[in-house]
Each structure stands twice: as C-alpha cells, then as structure tokens.
C-alpha positions as CSV (number, residue, x, y, z in Angstrom):
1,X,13.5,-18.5,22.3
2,X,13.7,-20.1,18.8
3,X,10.6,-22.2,17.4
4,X,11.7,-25.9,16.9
5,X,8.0,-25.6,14.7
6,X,8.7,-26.0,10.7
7,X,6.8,-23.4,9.6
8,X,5.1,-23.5,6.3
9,X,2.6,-21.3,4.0
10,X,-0.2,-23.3,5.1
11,X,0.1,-22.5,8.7
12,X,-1.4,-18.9,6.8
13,X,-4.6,-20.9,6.2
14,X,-5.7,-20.5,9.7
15,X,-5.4,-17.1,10.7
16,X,-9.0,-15.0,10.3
17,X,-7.0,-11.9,8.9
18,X,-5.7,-14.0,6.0
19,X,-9.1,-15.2,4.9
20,X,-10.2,-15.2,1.1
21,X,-6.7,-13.7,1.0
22,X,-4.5,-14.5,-2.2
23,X,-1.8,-16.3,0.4
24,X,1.3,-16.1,-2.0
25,X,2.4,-12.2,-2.0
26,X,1.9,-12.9,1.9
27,X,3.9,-15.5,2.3
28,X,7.1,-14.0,0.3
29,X,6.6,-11.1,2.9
30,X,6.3,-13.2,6.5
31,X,8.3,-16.6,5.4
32,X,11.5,-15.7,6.8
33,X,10.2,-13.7,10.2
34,X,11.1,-14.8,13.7
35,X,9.2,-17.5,14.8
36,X,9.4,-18.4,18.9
37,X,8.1,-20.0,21.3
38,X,7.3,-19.6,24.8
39,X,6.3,-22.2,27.9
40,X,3.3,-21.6,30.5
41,X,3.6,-18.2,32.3
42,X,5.7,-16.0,30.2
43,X,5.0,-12.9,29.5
44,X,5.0,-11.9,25.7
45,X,4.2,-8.3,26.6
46,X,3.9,-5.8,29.7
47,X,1.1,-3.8,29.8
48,X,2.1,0.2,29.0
49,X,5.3,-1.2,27.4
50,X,6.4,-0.4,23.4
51,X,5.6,-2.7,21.0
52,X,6.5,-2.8,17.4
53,X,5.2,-7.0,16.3
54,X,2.0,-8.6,15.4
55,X,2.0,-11.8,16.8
56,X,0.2,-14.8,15.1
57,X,-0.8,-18.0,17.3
58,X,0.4,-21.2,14.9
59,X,-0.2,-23.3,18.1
60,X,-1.4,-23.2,21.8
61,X,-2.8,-19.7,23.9
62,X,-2.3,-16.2,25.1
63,X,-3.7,-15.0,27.9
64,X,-4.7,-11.0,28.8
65,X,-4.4,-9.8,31.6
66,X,-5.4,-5.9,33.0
67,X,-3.7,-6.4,36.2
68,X,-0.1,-6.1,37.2
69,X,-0.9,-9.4,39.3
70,X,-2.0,-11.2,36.4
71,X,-5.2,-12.3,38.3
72,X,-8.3,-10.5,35.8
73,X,-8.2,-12.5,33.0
74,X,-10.0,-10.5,30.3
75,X,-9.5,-12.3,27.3
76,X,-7.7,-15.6,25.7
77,X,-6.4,-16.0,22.1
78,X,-5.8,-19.2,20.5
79,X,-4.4,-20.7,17.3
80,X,-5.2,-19.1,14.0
81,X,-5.7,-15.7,16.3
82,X,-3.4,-12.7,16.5
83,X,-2.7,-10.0,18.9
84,X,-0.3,-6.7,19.5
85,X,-1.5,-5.7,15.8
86,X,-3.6,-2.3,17.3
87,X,-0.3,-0.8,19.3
88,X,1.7,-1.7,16.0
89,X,-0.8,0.5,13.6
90,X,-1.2,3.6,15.8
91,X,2.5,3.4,17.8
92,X,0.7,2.6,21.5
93,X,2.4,0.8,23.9
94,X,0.7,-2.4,24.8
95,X,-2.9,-2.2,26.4
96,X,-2.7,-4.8,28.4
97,X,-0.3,-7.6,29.8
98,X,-0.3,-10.9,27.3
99,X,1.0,-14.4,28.6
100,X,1.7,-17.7,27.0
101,X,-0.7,-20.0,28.6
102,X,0.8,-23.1,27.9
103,X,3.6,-24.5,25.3
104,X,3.0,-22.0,22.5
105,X,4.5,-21.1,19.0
106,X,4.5,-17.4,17.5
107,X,5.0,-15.9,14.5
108,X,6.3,-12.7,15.2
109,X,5.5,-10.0,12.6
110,X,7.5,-6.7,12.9
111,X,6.2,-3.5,12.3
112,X,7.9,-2.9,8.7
113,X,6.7,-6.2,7.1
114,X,3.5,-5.6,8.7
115,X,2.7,-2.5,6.7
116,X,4.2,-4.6,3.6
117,X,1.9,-7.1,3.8
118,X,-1.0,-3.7,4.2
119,X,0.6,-2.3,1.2
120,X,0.3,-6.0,-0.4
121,X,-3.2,-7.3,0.3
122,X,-6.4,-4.8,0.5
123,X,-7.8,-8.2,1.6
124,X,-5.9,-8.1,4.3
125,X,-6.7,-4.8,5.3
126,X,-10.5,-5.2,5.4
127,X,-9.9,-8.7,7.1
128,X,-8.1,-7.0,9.9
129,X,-10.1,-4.0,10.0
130,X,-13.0,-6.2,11.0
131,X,-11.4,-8.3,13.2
132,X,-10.3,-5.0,15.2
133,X,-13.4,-3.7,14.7
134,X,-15.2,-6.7,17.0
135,X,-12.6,-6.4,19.5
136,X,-13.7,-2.8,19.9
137,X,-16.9,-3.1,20.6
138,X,-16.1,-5.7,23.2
139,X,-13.3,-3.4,24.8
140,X,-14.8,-0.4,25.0
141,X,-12.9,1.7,23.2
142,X,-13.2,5.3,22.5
143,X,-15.3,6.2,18.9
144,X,-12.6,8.4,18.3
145,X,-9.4,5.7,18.0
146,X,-12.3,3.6,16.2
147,X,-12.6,6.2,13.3
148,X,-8.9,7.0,13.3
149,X,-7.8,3.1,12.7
150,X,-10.7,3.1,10.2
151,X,-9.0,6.0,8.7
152,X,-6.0,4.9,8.4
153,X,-7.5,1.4,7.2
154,X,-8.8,3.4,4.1
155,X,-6.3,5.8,3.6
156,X,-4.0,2.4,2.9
157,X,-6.4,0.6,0.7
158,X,-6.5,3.8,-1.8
159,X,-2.6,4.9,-1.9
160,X,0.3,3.3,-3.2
161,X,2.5,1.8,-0.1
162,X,5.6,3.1,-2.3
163,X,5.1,6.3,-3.7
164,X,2.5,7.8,-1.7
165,X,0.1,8.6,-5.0
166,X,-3.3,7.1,-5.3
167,X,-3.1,3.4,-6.2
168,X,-5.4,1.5,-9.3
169,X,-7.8,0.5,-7.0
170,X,-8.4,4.4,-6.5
171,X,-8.4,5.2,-10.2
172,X,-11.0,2.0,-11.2
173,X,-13.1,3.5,-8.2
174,X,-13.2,7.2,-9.0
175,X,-12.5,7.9,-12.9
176,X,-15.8,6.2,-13.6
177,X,-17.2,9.2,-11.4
178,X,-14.7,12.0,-12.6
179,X,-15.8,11.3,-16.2
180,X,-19.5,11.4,-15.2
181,X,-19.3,14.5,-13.4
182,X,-17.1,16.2,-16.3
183,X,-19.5,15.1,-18.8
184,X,-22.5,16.5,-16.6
185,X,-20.9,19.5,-16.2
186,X,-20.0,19.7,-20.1
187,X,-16.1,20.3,-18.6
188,X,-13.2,18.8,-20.9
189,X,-11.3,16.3,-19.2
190,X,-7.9,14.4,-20.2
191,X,-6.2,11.2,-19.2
192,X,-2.3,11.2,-19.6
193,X,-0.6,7.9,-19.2
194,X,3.0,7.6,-18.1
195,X,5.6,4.9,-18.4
196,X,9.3,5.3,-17.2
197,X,11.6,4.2,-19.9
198,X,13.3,1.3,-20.2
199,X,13.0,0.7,-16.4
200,X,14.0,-2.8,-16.6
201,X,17.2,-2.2,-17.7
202,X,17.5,0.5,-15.2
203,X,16.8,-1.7,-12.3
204,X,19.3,-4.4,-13.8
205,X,21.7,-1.4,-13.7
206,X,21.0,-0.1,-10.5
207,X,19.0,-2.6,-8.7
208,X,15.7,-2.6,-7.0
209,X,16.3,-0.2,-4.2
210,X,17.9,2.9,-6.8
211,X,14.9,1.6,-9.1
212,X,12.0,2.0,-6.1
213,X,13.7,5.7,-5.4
214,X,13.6,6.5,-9.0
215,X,9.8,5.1,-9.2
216,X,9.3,7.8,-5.6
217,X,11.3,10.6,-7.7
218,X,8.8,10.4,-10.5
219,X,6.0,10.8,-8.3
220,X,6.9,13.0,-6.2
221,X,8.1,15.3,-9.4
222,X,4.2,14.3,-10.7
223,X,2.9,16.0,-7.6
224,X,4.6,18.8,-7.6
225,X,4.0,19.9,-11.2
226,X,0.5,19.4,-11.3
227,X,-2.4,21.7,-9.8
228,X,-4.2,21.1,-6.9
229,X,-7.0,19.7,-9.0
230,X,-5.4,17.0,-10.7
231,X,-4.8,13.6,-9.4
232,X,-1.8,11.9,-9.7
233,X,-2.1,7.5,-9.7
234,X,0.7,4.9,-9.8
235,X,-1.6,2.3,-12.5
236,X,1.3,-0.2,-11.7
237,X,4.9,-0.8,-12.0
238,X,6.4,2.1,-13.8
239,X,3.2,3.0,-14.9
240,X,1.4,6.5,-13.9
241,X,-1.7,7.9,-14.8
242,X,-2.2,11.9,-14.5
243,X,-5.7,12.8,-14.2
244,X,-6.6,16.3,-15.4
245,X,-10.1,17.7,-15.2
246,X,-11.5,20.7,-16.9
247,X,-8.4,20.3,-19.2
248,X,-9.4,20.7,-23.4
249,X,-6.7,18.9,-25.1
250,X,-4.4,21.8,-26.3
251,X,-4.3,22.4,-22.5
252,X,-3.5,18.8,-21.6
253,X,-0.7,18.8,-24.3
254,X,0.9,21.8,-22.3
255,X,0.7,19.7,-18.8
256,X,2.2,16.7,-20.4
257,X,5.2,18.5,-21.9
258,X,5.6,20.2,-18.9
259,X,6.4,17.7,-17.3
260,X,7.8,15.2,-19.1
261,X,10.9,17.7,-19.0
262,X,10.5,17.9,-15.5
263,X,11.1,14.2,-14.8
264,X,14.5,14.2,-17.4
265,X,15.4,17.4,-15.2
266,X,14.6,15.6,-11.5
267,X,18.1,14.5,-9.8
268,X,18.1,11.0,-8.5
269,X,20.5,9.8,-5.9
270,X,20.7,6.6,-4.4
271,X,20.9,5.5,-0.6
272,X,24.8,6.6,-0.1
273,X,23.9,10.2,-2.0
274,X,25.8,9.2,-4.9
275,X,24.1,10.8,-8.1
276,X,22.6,8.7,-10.7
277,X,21.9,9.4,-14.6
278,X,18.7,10.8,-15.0
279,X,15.7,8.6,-16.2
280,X,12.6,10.1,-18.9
281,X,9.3,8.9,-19.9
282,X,6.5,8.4,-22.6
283,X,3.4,9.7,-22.1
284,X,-0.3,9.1,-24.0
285,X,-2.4,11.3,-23.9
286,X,-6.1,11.2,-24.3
287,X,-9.5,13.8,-23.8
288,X,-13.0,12.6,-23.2
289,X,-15.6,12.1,-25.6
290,X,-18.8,12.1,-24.8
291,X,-20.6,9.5,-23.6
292,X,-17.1,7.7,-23.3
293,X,-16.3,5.6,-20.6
294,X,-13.6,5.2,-18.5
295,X,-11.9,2.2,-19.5
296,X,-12.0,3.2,-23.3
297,X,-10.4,6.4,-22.3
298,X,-7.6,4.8,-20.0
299,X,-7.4,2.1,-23.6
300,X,-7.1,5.3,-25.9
301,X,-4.3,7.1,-23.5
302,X,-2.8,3.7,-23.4
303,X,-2.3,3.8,-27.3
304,X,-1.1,6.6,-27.4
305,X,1.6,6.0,-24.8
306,X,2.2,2.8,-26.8
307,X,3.1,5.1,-30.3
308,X,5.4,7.3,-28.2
309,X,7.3,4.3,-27.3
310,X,7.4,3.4,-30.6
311,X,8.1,6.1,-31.9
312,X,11.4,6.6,-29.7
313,X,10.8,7.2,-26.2
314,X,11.2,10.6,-24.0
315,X,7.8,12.3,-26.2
316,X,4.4,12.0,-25.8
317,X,2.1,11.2,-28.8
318,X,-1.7,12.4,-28.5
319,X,-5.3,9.8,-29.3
320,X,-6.8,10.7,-32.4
C-alpha cells in the first residue's frame, strides 16, 4: 500500500544508522524508493520467508514475533529504527515474523540500493555494524554469523563497490605501512599512478553505464597483469594507483609499460555486447626515497602522471 507520507531528506536525520553520516550521497540513493504503509496487524514479513529490503520506521511500530501465533512478543521497533537489514546482507530468510503495530509508514530499502548506500558511506557501515552488533548479543546469535557479518562489514569499508580493487581509504591506511616496512627492510618500492584518458568525453560518448564497465575493464586488466605481490587501488574516479614493492625503478618502468599496452589492447563491450573503441591511459611513476613518506610519494607519482598528460597522453613519464 502506497505512503500518503511526503517524504523528505530530513526524515534521514532520525535513523541511528544514518548518524554523523554525510546525509546527501544517501539521499540521492534512497529518495525515490518505495515508501508504504501498513494498518494494525499486518504482517510485513513471515518468519523463514525471503527477504531482499531494509525497512526504515519514518512513523509508528513493528512488532516481532517468534511464534506462528503471533503471541511471544520478543521485540518492538519504532520510528527512526530499522529492521530486515541482517537477512538482506547474508541472503537469510526472515528470522522472525514482523507486524505493523499500529498505522505505520516504511521506507522500504531494496537489496541493490542497500549495498549502494554500503558502497557510499563507510559511516554507514560502521553505524550499522554496531547497531547489528547490540542486537546480537541480545539475540543470541551464533559467534560465527557474528564474525562473518563483521567480515563482510570490513571487506566493504576497504574495496571499491565498483571495481572490486582496494578503495583510498585502503591505500591512506596501508601505504604509510608498506613504505615503513620497505624502508626497514632496505627493499625498493614504487608507486605508479594511473588515469584513464579523456574519460569525460568518453562517458559523454558512451554514457555512464559503458563508462562504469570501461572503469571495471581497467581493473580487472590491473589485476591480472600484476603479481601476486602488488596491490592494485581505485584512488578515485578514473584514477588507479599500482602499488609495487620490492620494485627498483628500472623494474617499475617495465610493469608500467607492460601494462599500459595491456589496457589499449583490453576489449570493452557494452551491455548488449556491442564492441566499443578501445580506451588508454597515463601513468606517473614514482620510487621511494628514504625517509620519504607516503603522501610525498603518492604527490611525486602524481606529477609525473600529470607530465604524461601533458605531454600527450597513452605514455608514462617517471619522478626525477
């Protein structure tokens, strides 16, 4: 049943999960979403049944039942609370039976804009990670689904929700201890920078959904051209970074050659298989110097990327 609720972005304001949360990237996601409504007594979900929402209280209660007879009440949610969001993260069916317990207006969440907004707020993430993490304890449930939720929780916070490649969050994290380690070790270690060119006019060609496959093409072409010790991160937009440890730079010269011809060779197609012209990239290139840190080497790869752009695009140009 249809909402007659007007629902707005500060209805977000409410909800626990969406706390200290940057509300705007959110509320492009969830704005057009189903909203409903349901009168005392009906059942929003059966226990043991699929379900594939996350439903968000804007205004009365849900009830939980365990029983078929709805008679053990074992929990009520009110405005500004969610539920159905664990059986949407690890595919469950419902854990219990969930009824409106008066007039009461939903936002209903489905399962792919839910891991959107994931892929769009770490804040989210750790919001709702906590949130689960209380209902847990209360609920009894198994250590094991406890650490695999967690898992997955983390797992999201570190990769890109498009390409699948560690995220910048990863790299600000971990390069600071790459370097260290590299320099303890007295190992060479370079930083290539990556940028797809002239994406823009790319996407205005093609549009956004060629554009995101091209951006997945890349990466996946990153992946499998590096070895299993280097570490390939999607810095933002159409910008990758290639980590490469124990790499001098004559060595990380070789890599970024490599493939740079790899990604003008990779075939993109878009969703109906048609083939589309091939895309290539600038790279920078830069090695550690001792005692350097991390954001002065990302800065001197990020030059360097910056002088093969200038310099005509499809090359890779190397940090003094």
């Amino acid at each position: 049943m249809t909402s007659p609720l007007q629902f707005s972005r500060e209805h977000l304001y409410q909800f626990q999960v969406f706390r200290d949360v940057s509300i705007d990237p959110i509320w492009e996601l969830v704005r057009n979403c189903e909203l409903s409504s349901l009168s005392e007594g009906d059942v929003l979900l059966k226990k043991d049944q699929p379900n594939r929402t996350m439903f968000f209280i804007l205004a009365g209660s849900l009830k939980v039942y365990l029983d078929d007879e709805h008679q053990r009440e074992a929990a009520e949610f009110g405005q500004g609370q969610t539920v159905g969001e664990l059986s949407v993260i690890d595919g469950s069916t419902a854990s219990a039976h969930v009824v409106s317990g008066g007039e009461t207006f939903l936002l209903c969440v489905d399962e792919e804009t839910f891991w959107r907004v994931t892929h769009a707020s770490h804040g989210f993430c750790t919001n709702l990670l906590m949130l689960l993490s209380l209902r847990m304890r209360s609920s009894n449930l198994s250590l094991e689904e406890s650490e695999n939720l967690q898992g997955k929780f983390e797992r999201q916070a570190v990769t890109d929700g498009l390409t699948g490649v560690y995220n910048r969050r990863w790299l600000d994290e971990m390069l600071p201890r790459l370097l260290q380690r590299s320099e303890q070790d007295e190992l060479p270690f370079c930083v290539l920078m990556i940028d797809v060119d002239h994406f823009k006019n790319f996407n205005d060609s093609y549009g956004h959904i060629v554009g995101d496959i091209a951006l997945r093409t890349v990466a996946d072409t990153l992946v499998k051209k590096v070895r299993p010790i280097d570490l390939v991160v999607r810095y933002g937009g159409e910008e990758f970074c290639v980590l490469l440890p124990e790499t001098d730079l004559q060595s990380g010269i070789g890599a970024g050659e490599r493939l740079r011809k790899a990604i003008r060779k990779a075939e993109i197609f878009d969703g109906s298989g048609k083939p589309i012209p091939s895309i290539t990239i600038s790279a920078g290139l830069a090695e550690r110097r001792a005692g350097e840190n991390a954001d002065d080497m990302l800065n001197r790869s990020d030059q360097a990327l910056y002088m093969a752009k200038e310099q005509g695009r499809d090359r890779m140009e190397v940090s003094a």
